[in-house]
Every structure is written in C-alpha cells, then in structure tokens.
C-alpha atoms as one frame of an Amber mdcrd trajectory, in Angstrom:
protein
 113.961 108.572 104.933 117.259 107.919 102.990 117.924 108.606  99.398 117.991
 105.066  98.371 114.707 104.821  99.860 113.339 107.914  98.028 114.935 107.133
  94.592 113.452 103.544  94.752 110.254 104.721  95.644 110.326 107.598  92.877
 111.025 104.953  89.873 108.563 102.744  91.316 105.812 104.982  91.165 107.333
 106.374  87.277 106.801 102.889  86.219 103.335 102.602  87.696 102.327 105.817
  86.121 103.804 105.254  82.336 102.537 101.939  82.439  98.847 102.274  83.367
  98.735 105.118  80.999  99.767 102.870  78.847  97.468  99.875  79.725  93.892
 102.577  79.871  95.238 104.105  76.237  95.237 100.663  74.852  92.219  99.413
  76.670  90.664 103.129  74.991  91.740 102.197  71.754  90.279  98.448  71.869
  87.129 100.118  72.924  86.385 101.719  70.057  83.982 104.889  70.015  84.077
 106.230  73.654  82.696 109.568  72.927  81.050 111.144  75.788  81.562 107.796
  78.286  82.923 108.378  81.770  84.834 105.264  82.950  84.980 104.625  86.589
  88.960 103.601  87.396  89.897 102.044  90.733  93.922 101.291  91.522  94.622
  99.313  94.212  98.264  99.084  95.442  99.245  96.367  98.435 102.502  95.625
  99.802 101.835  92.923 101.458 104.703  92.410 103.764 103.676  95.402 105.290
  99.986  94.429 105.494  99.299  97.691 103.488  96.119  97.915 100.864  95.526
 101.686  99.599  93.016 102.423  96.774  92.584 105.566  94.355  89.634 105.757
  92.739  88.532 108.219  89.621  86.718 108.793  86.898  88.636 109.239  83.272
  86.394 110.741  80.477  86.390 108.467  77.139  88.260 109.662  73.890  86.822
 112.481  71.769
C-alpha cells in the first residue's frame, strides 16, 4: 500500500476515534448517574463504493 494511502487511512481512523470518544463522553454526561451500568456499543463502518459493512461491537462500563 502507498504512503498516501496509509497516512489517509491513519487520520481517518484519528478522527473516528477522538470523535466518538467525544460523542459516548457527552452522551455519559447527559445520562446522568451511570454508576455500575454496562452499555452495549455497536460501530458500524461502510464504504459503500466498495460494498464493505464491518461492525465492532463492545461493552463500555458507565461513569463512577
């Protein structure tokens, strides 16, 4: 793969990452007490001109 490829595909994925921590810290906060709460956390990511769907799922544990 060639370094334009891999530098595009870095700062793509830097953006996803600091930006749904972002979104799930807000979404936390909104929540109010989440003590104790598991939240189950599916990300789906789809390119769609190459037909491609994947999903991650997870659990993240609520504030303490």
């Amino acid at each position: 793969m060639s370094e334009d490829f891999n530098m595009s595909m870095r700062k793509f994925l830097k953006q996803v990452g600091v930006t749904s921590q972002q979104a799930i810290e807000e979404a936390l906060r909104n929540a109010g007490d989440t003590t104790g709460k598991q939240f189950e956390a599916k990300m789906v990511l789809t390119i769609n001109d190459l037909e491609m769907e994947h999903v991650v799922t997870g659990t993240i544990a609520g504030q303490s």
